[in-house]
C-alpha positions in Angstrom: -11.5 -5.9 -133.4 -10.3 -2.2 -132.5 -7.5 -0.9 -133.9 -5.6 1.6 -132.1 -2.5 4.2 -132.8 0.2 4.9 -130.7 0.9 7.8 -128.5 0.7 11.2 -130.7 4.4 11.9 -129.2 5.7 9.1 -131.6 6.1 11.0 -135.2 8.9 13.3 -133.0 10.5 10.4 -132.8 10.2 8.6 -136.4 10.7 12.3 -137.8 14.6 11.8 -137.1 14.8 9.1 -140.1 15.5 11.4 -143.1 18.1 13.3 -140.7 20.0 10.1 -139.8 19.9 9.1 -143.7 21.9 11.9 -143.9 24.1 12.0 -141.2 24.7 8.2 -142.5 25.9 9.5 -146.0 28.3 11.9 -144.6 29.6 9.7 -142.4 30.0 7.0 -145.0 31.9 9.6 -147.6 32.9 12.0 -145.7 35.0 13.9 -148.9 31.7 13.8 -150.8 30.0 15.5 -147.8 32.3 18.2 -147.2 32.6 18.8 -151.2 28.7 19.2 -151.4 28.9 21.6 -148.2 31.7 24.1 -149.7 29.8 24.7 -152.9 26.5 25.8 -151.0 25.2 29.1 -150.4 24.1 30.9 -147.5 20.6 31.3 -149.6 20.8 27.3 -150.4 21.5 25.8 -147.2 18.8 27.9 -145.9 16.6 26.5 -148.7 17.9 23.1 -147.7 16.8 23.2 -144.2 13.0 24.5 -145.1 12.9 21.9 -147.4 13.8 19.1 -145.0 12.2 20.2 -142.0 9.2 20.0 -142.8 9.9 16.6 -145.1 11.1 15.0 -141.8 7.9 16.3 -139.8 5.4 14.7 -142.6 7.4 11.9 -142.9 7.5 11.2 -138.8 3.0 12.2 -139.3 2.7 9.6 -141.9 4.7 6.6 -140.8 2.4 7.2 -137.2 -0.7 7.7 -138.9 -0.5 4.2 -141.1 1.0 2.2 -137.5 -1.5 0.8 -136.2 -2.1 -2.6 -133.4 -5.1 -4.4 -132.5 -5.1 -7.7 -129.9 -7.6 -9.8 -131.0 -8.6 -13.5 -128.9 -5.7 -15.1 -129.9 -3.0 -12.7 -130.9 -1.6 -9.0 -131.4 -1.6 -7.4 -135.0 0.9 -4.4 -135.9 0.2 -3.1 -139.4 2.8 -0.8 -140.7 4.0 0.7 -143.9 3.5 3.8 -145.9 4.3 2.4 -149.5 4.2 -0.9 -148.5 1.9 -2.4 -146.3 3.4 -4.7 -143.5 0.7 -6.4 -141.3 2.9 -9.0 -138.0 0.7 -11.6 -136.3 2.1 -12.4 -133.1 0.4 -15.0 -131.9 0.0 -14.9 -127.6 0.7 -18.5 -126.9 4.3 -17.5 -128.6 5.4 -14.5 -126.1 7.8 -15.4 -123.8 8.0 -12.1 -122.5 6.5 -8.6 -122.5 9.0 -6.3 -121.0 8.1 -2.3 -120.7 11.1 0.2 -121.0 11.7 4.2 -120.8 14.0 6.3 -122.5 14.7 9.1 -120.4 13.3 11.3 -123.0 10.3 8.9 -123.2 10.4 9.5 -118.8 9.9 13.2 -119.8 7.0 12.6 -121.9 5.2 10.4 -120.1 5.7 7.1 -122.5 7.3 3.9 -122.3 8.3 1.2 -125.4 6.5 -1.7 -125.1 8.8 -4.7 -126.2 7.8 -8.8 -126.7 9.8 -11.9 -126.6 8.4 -14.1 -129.3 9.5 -17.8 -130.3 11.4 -18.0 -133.1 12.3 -14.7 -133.8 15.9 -13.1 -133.6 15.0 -10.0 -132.5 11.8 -8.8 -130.1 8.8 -7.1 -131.4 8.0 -3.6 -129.9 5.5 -1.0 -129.8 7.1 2.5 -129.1 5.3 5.1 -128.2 2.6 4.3 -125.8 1.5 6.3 -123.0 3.3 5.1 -119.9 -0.2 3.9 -118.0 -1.7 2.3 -121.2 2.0 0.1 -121.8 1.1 -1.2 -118.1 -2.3 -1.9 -119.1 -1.4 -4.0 -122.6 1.1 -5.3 -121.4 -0.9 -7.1 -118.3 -4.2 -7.9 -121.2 -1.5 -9.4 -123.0 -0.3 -11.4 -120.8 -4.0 -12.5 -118.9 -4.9 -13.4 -122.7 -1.4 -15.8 -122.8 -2.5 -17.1 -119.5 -5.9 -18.0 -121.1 -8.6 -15.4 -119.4 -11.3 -14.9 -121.6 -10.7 -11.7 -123.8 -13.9 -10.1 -122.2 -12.0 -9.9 -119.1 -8.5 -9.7 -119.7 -8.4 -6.6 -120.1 -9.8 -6.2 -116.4 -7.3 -8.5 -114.9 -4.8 -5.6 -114.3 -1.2 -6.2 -113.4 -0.8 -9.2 -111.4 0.1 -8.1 -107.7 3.6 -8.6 -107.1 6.0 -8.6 -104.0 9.4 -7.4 -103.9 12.4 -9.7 -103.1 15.1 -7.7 -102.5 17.2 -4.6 -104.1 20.8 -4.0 -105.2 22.3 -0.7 -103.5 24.0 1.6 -105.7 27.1 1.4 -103.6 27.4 -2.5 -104.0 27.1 -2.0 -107.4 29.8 0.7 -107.8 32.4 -1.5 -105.8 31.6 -4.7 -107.5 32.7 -2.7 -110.7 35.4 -1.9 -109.5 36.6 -5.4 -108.6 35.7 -6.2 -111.9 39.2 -7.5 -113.9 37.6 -6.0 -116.9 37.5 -3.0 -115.5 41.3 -3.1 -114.5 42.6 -4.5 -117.7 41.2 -1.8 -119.7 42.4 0.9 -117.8 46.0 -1.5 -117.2 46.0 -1.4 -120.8 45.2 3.2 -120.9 48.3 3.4 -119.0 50.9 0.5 -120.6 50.5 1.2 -124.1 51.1 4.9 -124.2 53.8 4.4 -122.5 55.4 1.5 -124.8 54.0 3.5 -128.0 56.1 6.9 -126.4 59.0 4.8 -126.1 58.9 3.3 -129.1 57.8 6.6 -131.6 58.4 9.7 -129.4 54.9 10.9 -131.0 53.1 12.7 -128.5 50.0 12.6 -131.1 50.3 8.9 -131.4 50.2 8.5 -127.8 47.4 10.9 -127.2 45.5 8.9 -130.0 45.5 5.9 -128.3 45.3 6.8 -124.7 42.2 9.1 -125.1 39.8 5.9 -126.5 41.4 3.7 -124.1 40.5 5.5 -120.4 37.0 6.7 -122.2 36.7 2.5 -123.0 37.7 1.9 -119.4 35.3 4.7 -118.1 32.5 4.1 -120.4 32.5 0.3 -119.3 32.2 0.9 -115.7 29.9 4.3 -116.0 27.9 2.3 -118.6 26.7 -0.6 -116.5 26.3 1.5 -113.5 23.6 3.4 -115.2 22.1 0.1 -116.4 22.1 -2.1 -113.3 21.5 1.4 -110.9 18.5 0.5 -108.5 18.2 -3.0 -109.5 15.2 -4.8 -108.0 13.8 -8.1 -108.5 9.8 -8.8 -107.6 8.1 -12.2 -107.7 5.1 -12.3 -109.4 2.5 -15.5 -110.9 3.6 -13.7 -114.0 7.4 -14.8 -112.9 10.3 -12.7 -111.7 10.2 -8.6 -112.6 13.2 -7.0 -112.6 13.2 -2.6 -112.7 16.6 -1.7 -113.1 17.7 1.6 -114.9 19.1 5.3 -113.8 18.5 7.3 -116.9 16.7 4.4 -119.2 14.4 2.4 -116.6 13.5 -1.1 -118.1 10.8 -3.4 -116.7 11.3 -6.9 -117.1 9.7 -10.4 -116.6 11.4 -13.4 -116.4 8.7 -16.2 -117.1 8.3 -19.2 -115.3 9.3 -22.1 -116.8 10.9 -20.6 -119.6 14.7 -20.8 -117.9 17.2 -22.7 -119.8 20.4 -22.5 -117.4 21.2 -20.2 -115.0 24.6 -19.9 -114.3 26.2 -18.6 -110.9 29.0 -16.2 -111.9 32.0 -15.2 -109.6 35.2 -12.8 -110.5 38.4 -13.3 -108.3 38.1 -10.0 -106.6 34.4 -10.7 -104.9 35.4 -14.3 -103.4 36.1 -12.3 -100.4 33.0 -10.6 -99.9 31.7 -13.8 -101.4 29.7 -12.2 -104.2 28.2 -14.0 -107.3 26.1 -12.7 -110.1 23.4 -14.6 -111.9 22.7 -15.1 -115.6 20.4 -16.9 -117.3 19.5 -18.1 -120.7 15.9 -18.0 -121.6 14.4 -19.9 -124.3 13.1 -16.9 -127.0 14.0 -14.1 -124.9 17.5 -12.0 -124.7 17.2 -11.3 -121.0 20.2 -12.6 -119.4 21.1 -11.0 -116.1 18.6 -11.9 -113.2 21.2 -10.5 -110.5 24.1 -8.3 -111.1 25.8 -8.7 -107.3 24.7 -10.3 -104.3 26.3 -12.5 -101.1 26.1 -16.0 -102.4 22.9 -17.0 -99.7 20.8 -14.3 -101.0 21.8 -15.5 -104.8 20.6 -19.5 -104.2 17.9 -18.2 -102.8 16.7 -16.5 -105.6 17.8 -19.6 -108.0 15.5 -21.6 -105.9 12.2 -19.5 -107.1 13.7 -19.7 -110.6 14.1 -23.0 -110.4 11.7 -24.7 -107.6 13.1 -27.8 -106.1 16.7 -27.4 -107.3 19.4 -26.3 -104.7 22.5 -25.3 -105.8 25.2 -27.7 -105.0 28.0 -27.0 -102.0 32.0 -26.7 -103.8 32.7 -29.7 -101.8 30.3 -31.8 -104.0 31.5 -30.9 -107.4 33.8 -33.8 -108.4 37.3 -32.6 -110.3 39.1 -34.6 -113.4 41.1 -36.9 -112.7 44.4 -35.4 -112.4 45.6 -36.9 -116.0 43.5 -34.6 -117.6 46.5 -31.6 -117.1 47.9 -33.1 -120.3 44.8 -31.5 -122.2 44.1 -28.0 -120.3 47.4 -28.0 -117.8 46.2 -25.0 -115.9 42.1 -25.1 -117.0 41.7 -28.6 -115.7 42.0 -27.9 -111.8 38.6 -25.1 -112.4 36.3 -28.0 -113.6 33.9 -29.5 -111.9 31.1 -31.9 -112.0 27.6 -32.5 -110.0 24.6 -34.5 -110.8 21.5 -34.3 -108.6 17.9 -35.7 -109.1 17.2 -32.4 -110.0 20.2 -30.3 -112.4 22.9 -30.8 -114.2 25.9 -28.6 -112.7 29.0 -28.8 -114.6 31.8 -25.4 -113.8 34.6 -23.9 -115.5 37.0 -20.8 -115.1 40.1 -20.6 -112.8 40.0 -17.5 -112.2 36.3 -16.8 -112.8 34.4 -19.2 -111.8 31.2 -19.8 -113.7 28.6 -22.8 -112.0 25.7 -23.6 -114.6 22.9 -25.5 -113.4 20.5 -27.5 -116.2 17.6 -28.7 -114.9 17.2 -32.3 -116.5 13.8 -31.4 -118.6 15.6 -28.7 -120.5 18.4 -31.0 -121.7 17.3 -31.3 -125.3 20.1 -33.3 -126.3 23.7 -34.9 -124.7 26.5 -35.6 -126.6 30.3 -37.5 -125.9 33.3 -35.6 -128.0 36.8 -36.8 -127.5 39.3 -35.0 -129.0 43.1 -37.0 -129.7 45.0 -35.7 -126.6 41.8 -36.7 -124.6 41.7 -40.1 -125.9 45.4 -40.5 -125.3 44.8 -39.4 -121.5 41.7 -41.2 -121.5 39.1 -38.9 -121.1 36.0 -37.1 -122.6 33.4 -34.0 -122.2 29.8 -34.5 -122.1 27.9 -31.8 -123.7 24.3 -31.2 -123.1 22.6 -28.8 -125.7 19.4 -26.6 -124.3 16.3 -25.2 -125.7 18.3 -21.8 -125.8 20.2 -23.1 -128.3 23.2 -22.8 -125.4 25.7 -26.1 -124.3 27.0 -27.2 -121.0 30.3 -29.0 -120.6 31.3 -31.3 -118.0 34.6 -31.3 -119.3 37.6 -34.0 -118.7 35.7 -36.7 -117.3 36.9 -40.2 -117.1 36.3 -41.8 -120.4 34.2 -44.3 -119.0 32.8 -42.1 -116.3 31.4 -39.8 -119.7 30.2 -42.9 -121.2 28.0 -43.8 -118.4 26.7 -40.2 -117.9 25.6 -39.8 -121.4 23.2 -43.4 -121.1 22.0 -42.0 -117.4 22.0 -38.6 -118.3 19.8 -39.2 -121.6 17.3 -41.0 -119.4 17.3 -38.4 -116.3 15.9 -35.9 -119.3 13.8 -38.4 -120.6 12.3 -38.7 -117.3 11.7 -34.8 -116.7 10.5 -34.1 -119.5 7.8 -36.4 -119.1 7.2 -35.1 -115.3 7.9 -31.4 -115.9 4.8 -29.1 -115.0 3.0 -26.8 -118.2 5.0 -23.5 -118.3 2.0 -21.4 -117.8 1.7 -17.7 -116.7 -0.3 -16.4 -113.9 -1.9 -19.4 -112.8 -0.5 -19.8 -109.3 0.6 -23.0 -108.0 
């Protein structure tokens, strides 16, 4: 077993840690701070700033020169720690997903952060700094080893080949924003409430106060996902889908196969002209959720097809509504419900005014459950809730009482069924 050290441009990085301590304290009492401030000297703040200079720059040295990460046959080490020792054992038949992003700053050096999707943990293991070519390289030993290549040649596999699907222009993704409510409301909201806080106080502070955060919320919403969903393109790969998306930070993602919990088909009331939807997903281990920010509906099934293979989104026309007693419970809610169960998914939507479909396939349905609240048992009806290995729930919502009661016997032995028929979720092994 080798053990090797991350890139040398890593302690500039971890050398910012005493700084931010500080910056933290001042923040957190700011009267301290300033007290502390007004009784130095020129002589002692220059004292000060020798001192921790070169405290930060040792301390960035040592914390890089104890990291270090081996990948052994059946798993990746990290041992950390300069007064206490840290040692993680990730094991490779746990990662979900090895996903490679870059800073800008790390773009100008040449590096990239290599980050892993493991089960069971809340929060994904990385390893930042490595040089930009070698992240490619572990990252695709990594996975070979997952996908059961011998460790002699994994690290020979290389990359799997991949071939690109399609890519988001940045002009799509500019006017989808803008027909984003969201978007709207928050700037709605920058012009309203000045103007009801200036009737109501005459204080042009107070109303400077407030408007300034609100149009920098409404402009750092829109100008924030732009730069994160700038240049978005989606690959197909035996390692599953990559998505690159990124204008300043690019990230490099992988959605494995099998892995997919739901994927739900999103679409805002200003795109059902152009007939836009965006796609999420929940993935079991991982926090990647957005496979598509905006396409034309075709292109988007499409793509749900090679997430899910066999499953085929089902038309408006076959999603069954409430029965039309159910107003009583949700009066406006209940008309944007909808139900459809194929041999392959369970489809259940919701939203009036944004529509959301999500589609379970039946060998992720980990469990299904009847509720019935009072006003539902006094209109007769009843939700069926189907729980996921994502630890999400899908609601057909408002069914007929006894409808629900026969979909949670059929719909307990559909998943019974695919769970017993459902292919290994295996990387890179072709079909």
């Amino acid at each position: 077993m080798i053990e090797r050290r991350l890139h040398p441009v890593t302690p500039l990085r971890r050398a910012w840690a005493p700084v931010a301590v500080l910056v933290g304290w001042a923040v957190h009492d700011p009267d301290q701070a300033q007290r502390q401030l007004t009784r130095l000297t020129t002589t002692g703040l220059l004292i000060g700033i020798a001192v921790l200079i070169p405290a930060a720059a040792l301390y960035g040295f040592l914390t890089w020169w104890f990291t270090h990460f081996a990948v052994t046959d059946t798993e990746l080490r990290i041992r950390t720690g300069l007064l206490f020792r840290r040692t993680a054992h990730i094991r490779l038949e746990r990662v979900q997903a090895i996903d490679v992003t870059q800073p800008l700053l790390a773009r100008v050096a040449g590096v990239a952060k290599l980050r892993l999707d493991v089960i069971g943990t809340g929060k994904k293991d990385e390893l930042a700094f490595l040089g930009a070519d070698e992240a490619r390289a572990l990252r695709a030993e990594l996975l070979a080893r997952a996908a059961g290549f011998a460790p002699e040649t994994a690290h020979e596999v290389g990359e799997a080949p991949s071939t690109r699907l399609l890519n988001v222009p940045p002009g799509v993704i500019a006017v989808s924003l803008l027909l984003t409510g969201a978007t709207w409301g928050t700037l709605a909201a920058a012009v309203v409430v000045p103007v009801l806080l200036w009737l109501a106080t005459h204080s042009l502070w107070t109303v400077l106060a407030t408007a300034v955060p609100l149009a920098g919320a409404a402009g750092a919403h829109t100008v924030g996902r732009f730069v994160t969903e700038y240049d978005w393109t989606v690959a197909e790969s035996p390692d599953g889908l990559r998505v690159d998306r990124g204008l300043l930070d690019r990230t490099h993602e992988t959605v494995p196969p099998g892995r997919v919990q739901t994927v739900r088909i999103v679409q805002p009331l200003l795109w059902r002209r152009r007939d836009w939807v965006r796609v999420e997903l929940d993935v079991a281990g991982s926090s990647n959720s957005a496979l598509l920010p905006v396409a034309p509906r075709g292109i988007a099934e499409s793509l749900v097809a090679r997430v899910l293979p066999g499953v085929s989104v089902p038309p408006p026309a076959a999603l069954s509504r409430p029965p039309r007693r159910s107003w009583r419970c949700a009066p406006l809610r209940w008309r944007g419900y909808g139900l459809a169960v194929t041999d392959a998914v369970f489809a259940a939507r919701y939203g009036l005014l944004r529509r959301s479909l999500a589609l379970v396939p039946h060998a992720k349905v980990q469990s299904v459950r009847l509720t019935q609240g009072p006003w539902q048992r006094l209109a007769r009806v009843a939700d069926v809730r189907v729980d996921t290995g994502a630890g999400k729930t899908v609601a057909a919502k408002l069914r007929d009482a006894g409808e629900a009661a026969e979909l949670l016997r059929a719909q307990a032995e559909r998943s019974r069924t695919g769970r017993r028929d459902a292919r290994p979720d295996r990387w890179m092994t072709g079909d």
